[in-house]
GUNUKE-276573 format. One line per 3 residues: number of its first residue (from 1); for each residue x, y, z of C-alpha. Coordinates in nm, 4 decimals, always signed. Layout:
N
NUM	X:Y:Z | ... $
//
This chain:
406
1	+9.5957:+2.8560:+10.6509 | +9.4570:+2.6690:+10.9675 | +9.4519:+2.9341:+11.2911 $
4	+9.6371:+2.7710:+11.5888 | +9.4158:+2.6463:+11.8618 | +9.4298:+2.8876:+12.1436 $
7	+9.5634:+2.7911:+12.4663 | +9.3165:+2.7692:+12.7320 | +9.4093:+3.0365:+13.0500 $
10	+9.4526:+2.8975:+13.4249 | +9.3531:+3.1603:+13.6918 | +9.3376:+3.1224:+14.0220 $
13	+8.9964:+3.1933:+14.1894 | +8.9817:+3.2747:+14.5750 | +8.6576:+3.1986:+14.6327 $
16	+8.4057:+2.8948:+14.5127 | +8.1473:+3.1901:+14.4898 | +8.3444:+3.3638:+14.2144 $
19	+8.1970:+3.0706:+13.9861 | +7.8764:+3.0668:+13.8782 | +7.7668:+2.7590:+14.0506 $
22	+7.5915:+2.6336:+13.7307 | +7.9495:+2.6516:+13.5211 | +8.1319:+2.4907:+13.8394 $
25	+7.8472:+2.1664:+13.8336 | +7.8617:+2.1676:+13.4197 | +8.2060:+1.9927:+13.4936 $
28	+8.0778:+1.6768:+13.6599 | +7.9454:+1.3476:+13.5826 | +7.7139:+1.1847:+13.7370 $
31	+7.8801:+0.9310:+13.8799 | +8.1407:+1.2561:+14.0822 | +8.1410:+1.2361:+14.4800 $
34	+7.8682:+1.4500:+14.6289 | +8.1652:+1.6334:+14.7664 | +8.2801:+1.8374:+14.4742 $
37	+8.0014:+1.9541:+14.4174 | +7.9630:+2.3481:+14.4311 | +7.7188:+2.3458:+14.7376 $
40	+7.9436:+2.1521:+14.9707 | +8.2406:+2.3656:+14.8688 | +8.0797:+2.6399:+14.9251 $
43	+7.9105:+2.5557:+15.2149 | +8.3078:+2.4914:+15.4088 | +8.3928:+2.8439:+15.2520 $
46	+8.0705:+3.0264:+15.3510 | +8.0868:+2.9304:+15.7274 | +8.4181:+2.9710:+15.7718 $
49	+8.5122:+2.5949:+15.8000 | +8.7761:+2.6848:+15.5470 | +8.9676:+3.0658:+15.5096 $
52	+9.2717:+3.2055:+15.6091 | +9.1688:+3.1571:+16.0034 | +9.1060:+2.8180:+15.9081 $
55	+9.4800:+2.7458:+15.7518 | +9.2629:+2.6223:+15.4072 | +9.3357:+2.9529:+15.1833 $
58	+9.1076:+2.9033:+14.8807 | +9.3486:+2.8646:+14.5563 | +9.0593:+2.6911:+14.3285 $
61	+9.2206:+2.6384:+13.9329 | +8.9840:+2.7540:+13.6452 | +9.0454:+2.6652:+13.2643 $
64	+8.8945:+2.8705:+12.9898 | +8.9082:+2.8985:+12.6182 | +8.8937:+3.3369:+12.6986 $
67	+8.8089:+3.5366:+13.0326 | +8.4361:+3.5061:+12.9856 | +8.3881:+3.1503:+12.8377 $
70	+8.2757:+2.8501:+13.0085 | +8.4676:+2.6610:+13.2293 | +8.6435:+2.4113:+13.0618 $
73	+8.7893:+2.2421:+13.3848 | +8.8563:+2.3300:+13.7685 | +8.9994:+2.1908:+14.1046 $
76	+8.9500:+2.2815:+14.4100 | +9.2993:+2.3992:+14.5680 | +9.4016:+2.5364:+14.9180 $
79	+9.7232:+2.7019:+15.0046 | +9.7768:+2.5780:+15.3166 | +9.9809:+2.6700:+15.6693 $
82	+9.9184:+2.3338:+15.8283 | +9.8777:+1.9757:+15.7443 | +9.5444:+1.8648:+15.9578 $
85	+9.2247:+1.7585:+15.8305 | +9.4163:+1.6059:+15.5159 | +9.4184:+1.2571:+15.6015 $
88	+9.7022:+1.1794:+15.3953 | +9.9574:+1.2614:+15.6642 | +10.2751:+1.3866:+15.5397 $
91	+10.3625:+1.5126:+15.9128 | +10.6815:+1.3209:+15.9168 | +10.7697:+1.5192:+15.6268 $
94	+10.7232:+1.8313:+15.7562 | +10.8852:+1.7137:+16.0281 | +11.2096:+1.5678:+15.7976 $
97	+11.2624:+1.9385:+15.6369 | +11.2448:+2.1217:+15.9507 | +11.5415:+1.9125:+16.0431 $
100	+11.7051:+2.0209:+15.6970 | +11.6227:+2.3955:+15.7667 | +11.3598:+2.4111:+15.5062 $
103	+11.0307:+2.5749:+15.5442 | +10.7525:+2.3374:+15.4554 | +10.4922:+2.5512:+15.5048 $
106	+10.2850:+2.6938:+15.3403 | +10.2125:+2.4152:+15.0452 | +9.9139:+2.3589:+14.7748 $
109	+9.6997:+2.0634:+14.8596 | +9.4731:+1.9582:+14.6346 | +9.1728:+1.7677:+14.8206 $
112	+8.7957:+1.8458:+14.9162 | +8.9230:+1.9624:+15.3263 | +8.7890:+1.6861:+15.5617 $
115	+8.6736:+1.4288:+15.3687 | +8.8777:+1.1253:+15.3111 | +8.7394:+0.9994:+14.9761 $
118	+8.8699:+0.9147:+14.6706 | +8.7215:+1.0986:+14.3341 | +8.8071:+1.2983:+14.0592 $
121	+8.9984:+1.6508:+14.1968 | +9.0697:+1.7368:+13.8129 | +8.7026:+1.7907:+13.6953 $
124	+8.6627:+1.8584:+13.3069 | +8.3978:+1.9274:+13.1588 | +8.1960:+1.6353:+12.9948 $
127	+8.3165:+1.5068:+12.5851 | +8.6548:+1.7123:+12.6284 | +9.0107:+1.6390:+12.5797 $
130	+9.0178:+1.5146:+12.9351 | +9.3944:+1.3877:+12.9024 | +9.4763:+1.7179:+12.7764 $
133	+9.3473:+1.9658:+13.0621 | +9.4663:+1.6870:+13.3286 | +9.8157:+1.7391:+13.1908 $
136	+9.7522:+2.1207:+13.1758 | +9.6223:+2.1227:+13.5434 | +9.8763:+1.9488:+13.6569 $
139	+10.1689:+2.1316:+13.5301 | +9.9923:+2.4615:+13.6495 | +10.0086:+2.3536:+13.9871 $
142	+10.3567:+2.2401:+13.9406 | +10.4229:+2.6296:+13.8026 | +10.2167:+2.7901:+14.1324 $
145	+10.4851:+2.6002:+14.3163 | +10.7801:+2.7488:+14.1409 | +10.6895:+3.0858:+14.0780 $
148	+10.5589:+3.1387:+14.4401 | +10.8582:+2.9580:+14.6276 | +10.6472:+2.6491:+14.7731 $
151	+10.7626:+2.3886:+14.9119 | +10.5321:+2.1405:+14.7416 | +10.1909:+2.0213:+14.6189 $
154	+9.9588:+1.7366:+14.7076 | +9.6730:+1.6037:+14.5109 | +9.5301:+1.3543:+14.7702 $
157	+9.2483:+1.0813:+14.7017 | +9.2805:+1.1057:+14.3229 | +9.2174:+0.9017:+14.0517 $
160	+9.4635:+0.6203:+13.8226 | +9.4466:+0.8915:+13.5213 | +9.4710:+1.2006:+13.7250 $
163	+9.7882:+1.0221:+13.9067 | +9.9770:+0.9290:+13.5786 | +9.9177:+1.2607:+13.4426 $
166	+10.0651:+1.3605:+13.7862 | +10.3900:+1.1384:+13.6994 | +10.4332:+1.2999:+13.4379 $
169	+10.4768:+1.6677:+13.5591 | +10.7396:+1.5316:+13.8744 | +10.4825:+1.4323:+14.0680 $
172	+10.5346:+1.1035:+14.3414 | +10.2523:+0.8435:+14.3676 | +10.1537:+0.7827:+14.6984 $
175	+9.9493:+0.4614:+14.7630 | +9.7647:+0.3923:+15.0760 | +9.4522:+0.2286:+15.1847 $
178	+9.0550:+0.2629:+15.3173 | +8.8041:-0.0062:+15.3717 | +8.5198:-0.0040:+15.1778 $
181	+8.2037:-0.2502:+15.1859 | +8.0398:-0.3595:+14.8601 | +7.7327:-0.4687:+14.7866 $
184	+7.8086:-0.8127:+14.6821 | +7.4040:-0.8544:+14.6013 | +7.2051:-0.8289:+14.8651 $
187	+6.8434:-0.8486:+14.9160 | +6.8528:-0.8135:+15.2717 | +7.0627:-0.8040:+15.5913 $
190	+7.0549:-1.1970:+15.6738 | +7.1873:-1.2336:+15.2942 | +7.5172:-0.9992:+15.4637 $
193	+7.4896:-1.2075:+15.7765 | +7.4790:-1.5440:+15.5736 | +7.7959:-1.4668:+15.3732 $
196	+8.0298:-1.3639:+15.6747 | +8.2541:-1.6139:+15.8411 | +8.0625:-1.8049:+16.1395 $
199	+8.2513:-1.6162:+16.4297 | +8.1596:-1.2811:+16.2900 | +7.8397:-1.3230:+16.2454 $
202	+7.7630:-1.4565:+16.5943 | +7.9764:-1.1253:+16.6629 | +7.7074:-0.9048:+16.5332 $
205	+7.3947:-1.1070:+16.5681 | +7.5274:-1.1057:+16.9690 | +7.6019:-0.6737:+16.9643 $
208	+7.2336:-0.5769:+16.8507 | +7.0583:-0.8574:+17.1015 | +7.2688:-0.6638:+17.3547 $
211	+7.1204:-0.3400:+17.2346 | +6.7871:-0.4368:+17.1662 | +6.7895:-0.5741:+17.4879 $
214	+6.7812:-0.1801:+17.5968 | +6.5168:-0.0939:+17.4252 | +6.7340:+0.0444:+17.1880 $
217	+6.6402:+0.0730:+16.8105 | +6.7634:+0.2826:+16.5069 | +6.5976:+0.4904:+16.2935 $
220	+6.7395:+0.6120:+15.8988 | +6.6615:+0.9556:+15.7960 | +6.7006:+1.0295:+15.3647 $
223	+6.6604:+1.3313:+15.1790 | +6.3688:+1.5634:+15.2572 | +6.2324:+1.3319:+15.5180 $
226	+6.5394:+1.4591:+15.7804 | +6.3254:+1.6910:+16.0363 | +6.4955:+2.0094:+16.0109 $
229	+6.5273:+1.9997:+16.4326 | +6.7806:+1.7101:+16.3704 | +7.0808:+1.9206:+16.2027 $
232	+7.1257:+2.1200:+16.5255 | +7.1894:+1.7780:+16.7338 | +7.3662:+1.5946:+16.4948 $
235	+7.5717:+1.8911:+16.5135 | +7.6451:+1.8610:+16.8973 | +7.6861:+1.4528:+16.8436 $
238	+7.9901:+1.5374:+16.5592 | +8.1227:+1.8531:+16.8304 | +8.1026:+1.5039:+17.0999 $
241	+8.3472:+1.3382:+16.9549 | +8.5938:+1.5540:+16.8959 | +8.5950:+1.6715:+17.2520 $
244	+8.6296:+1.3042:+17.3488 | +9.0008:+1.2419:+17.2265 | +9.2693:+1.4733:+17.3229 $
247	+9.3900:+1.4358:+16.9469 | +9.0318:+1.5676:+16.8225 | +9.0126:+1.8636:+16.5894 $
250	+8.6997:+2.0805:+16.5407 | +8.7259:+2.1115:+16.1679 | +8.3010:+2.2246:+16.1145 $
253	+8.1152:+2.5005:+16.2489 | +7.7572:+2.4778:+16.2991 | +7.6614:+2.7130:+16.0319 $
256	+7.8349:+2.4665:+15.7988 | +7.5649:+2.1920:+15.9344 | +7.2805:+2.4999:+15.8663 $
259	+7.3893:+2.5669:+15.5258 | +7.3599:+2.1740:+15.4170 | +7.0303:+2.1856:+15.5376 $
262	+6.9122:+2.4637:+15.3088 | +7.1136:+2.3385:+14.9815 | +7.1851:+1.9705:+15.0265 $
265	+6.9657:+1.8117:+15.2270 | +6.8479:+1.5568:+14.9128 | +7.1974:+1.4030:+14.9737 $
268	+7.2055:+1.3803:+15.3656 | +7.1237:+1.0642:+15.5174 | +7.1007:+1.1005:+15.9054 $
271	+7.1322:+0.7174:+16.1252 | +7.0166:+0.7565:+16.4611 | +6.9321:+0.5696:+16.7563 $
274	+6.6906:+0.5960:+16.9807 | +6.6226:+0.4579:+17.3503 | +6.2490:+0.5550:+17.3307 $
277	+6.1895:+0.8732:+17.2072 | +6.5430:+0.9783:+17.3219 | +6.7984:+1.0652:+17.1499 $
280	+7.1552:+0.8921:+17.1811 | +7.4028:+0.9199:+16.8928 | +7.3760:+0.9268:+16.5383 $
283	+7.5733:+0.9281:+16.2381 | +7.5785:+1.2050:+15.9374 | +7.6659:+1.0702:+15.6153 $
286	+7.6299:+1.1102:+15.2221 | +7.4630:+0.9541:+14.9724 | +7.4674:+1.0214:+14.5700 $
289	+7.4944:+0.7707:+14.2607 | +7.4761:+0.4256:+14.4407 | +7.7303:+0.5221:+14.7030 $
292	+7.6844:+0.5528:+15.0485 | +7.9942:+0.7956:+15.2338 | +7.9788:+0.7672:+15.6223 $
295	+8.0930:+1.0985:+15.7301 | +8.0563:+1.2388:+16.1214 | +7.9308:+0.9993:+16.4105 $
298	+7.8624:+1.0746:+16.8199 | +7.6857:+1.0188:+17.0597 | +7.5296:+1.1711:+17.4169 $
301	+7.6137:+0.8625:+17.6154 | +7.8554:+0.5691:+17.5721 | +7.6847:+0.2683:+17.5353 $
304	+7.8508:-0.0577:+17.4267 | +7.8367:-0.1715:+17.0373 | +7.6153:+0.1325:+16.9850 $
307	+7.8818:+0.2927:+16.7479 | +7.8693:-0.0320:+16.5504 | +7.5323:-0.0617:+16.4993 $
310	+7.4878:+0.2841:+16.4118 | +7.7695:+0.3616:+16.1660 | +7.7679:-0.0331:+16.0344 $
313	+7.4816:-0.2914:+16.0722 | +7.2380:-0.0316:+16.0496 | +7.3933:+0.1436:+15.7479 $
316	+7.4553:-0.1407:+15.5560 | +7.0867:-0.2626:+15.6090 | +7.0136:+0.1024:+15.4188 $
319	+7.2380:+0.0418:+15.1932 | +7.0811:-0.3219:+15.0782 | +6.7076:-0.2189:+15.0919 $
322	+6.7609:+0.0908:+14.8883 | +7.0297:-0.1036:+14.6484 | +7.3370:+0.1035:+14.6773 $
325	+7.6603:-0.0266:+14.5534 | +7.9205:+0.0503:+14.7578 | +7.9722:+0.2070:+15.1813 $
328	+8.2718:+0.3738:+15.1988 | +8.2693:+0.4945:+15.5781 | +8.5902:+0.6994:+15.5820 $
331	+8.9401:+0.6729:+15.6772 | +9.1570:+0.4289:+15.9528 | +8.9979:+0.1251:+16.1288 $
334	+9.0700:-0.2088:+16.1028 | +8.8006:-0.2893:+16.2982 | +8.6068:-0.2002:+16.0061 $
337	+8.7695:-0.5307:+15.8056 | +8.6191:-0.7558:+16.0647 | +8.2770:-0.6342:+15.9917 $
340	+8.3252:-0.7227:+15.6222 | +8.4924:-0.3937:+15.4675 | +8.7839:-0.5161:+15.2518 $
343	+9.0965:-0.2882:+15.2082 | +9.0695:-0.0896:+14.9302 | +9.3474:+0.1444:+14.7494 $
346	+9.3587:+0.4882:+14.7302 | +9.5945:+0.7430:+14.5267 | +9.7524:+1.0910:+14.6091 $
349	+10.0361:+1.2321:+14.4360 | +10.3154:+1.4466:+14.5758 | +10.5517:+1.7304:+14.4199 $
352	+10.8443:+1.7912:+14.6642 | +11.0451:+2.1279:+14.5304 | +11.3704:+2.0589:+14.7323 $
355	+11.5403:+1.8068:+14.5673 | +11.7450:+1.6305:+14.8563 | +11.3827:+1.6049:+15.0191 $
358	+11.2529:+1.4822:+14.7289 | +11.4929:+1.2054:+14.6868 | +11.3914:+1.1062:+15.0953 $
361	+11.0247:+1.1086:+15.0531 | +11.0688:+0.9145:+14.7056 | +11.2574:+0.6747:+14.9069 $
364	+10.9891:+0.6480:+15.2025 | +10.6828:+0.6427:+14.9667 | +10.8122:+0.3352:+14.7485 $
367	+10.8723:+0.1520:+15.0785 | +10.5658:+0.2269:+15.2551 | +10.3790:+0.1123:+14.9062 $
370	+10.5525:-0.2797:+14.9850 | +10.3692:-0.2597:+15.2829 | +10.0727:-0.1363:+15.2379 $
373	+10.0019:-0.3735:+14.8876 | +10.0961:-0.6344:+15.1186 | +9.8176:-0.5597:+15.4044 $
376	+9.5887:-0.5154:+15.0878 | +9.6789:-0.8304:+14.9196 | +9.6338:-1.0132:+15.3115 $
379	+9.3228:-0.7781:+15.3866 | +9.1633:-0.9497:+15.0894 | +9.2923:-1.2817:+15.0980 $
382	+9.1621:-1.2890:+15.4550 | +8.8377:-1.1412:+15.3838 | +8.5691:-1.2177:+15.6431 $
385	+8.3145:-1.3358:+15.3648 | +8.2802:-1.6870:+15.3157 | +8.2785:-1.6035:+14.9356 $
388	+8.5260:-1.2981:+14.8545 | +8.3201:-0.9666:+14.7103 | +8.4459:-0.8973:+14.3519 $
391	+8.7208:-0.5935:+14.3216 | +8.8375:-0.4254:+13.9904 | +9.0769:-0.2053:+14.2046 $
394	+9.3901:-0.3580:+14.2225 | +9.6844:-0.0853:+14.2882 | +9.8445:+0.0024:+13.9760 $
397	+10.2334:-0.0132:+13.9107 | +10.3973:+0.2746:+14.0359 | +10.5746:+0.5217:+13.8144 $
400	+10.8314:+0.7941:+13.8318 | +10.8357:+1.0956:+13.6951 | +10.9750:+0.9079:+13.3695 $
403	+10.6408:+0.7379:+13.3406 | +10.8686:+0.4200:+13.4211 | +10.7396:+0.1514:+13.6133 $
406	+10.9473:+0.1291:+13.9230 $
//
């Protein structure tokens, strides 16, 4: 008689440290963000970027075959007592059950804190049933909901499969919207230049004659080559800009900046500008499998079309000469669009407990996905390149919790 396959067990793990960081990094591919990875989490967790002070409880999911096997799959989860640093803003939510008398807080959010990028959040481990422990996942996190009284869950920046397995357990697709920049190739900046529409590039080509005018040049830092006397200012440029706008948020701490520089510095790519040998702004970003992620920029003194020649020209010049694939520089801007970032989709997925909320977010979400395939669908259409990059991306039909299309 054949034994029945046992069920793998779910258990909820406080702290990223609890896993062996070898087991937690067995479970990606090569081609996962740089920002699942173990050091990063546990770089937010370590300096206190994320904790119970923080609002970002750690909640992470583990699947194993027993107590001591292998991970077979993980996310990283947060209970959470706020919704800031999310960047898929369900404030007008919170906002809409208050008004019911419903407590939204706290909720499970499912999302690297901070970082607006789209990647696997289910990670499995490599030549498994991934279908299987997706489904799993997501009906434990529909179970942490019930059995602890929350209000709901929120997998944000996911992928197609991770969403449909989502559907499937109640979940509500969310679509929305980044732009990203491709690599359409390039062999060099002129080839960029040459491809835009005539008024933008006599936009650009204008905005660095201003600055080199100044004196003013730009320097890239990769890898091992960052001087380790850079992480303290790039530090004080990100702290710059959040004291700039009354609506900033300090989300990082400095030790988070120190930590990076012990364990991930072979990822960091620092963009800097210089008038001289002084400093004055510079962006931190990401780099890992062809992809370059623009994360933090600031700078000590406001100086016009520095920010775009920092966080754009000057980082898609990197990303030709070293032949990455794609520049995806973060959430909001439309200003990025005119600078030759298309509008790309991204996915989250929603599970609202209450039901007559439910029903009013359902409503909201498949209304807000009209517009926001229409801006895409115009985004592209009106690309500023002469020729139109190549996208594989298009949104996918929307389902219900059926697995209709809707």
């Amino acid at each position: 008689m054949a034994m029945a396959a046992r069920k793998p067990s779910v258990v909820i793990v406080d702290r990223i440290s609890s896993i062996p960081r070898h087991q937690w990094n067995s479970l990606l591919e090569p081609d996962d963000s740089p920002f699942v990875e173990w050091d990063w989490l546990h770089a937010l967790e370590e300096s206190g970027c994320v904790g119970q002070r923080a609002g970002w409880m750690p909640a992470h999911l583990a699947v194993r075959e027993a107590a001591d096997a292998q991970l077979l799959a993980a996310c990283p989860v947060y209970l959470k007592s706020h919704s800031m640093g999310e960047f898929v803003f369900d404030h007008a939510w919170a906002e809409a059950a208050v008004r019911r008398g419903l407590s939204y807080y706290p909720k499970l959010v499912v999302a690297v804190p901070f970082t607006p990028h789209t990647g696997r959040r289910f990670l499995t481990r490599p030549g498994s049933d991934r279908a299987r422990l997706c489904a799993l996942l997501a009906a434990s996190l529909a179970a942490l909901c019930t059995d602890n009284k929350l209000s709901s869950a929120h997998v944000n920046f996911c992928l197609p499969d991770e969403a449909e397995a989502l559907g499937r357990a109640g979940f509500i697709e969310r679509l929305g919207y980044q732009y990203h920049w491709r690599n359409s190739g390039f062999t060099a900046f002129e080839d960029y230049l040459s491809q835009l529409r005539h008024k933008r590039r006599y936009a650009i080509k204008y905005e660095r004659s201003k600055l080199a005018a100044q004196n003013i040049s730009t320097r890239v830092y990769q890898g091992e080559e960052i001087p380790d006397s850079l992480f303290g200012p790039m530090f004080d440029l990100y702290r710059s800009t959040v004291e700039k706008f009354y609506w900033g948020q300090q989300y990082l701490r400095k030790k988070f900046f120190e930590l990076l520089r012990s364990s991930f510095k072979s990822k960091l790519c620092f963009v800097c500008a210089y008038q001289g040998d002084r400093l004055l702004g510079g962006t931190f970003n990401v780099q890992k499998a062809g992809v370059f992620y623009g994360r933090y920029w600031g700078c000590y003194e406001e100086i016009k079309y520095l920010h775009f020649d920092v966080s754009y020209y000057t980082a898609i010049e990197h990303c030709i000469r070293n032949r990455l694939t794609r520049f995806e520089p973060g959430a909001g801007g439309d200003y990025k669009w005119l600078r030759g970032f298309d509008p790309t989709a991204t996915f989250s997925a929603h599970l609202i407990v209450h039901p007559y909320l439910r029903r009013a977010i359902a409503d909201a979400v498949a209304r807000e996905r009209r517009e926001v395939e229409n801006w895409i669908a115009f985004g592209r259409a009106n690309t500023q390149f002469k020729l139109p990059p190549s996208n594989s991306d298009e949104p996918a039909p929307m389902r219900n919790a059926s697995g209709d299309e809707s």
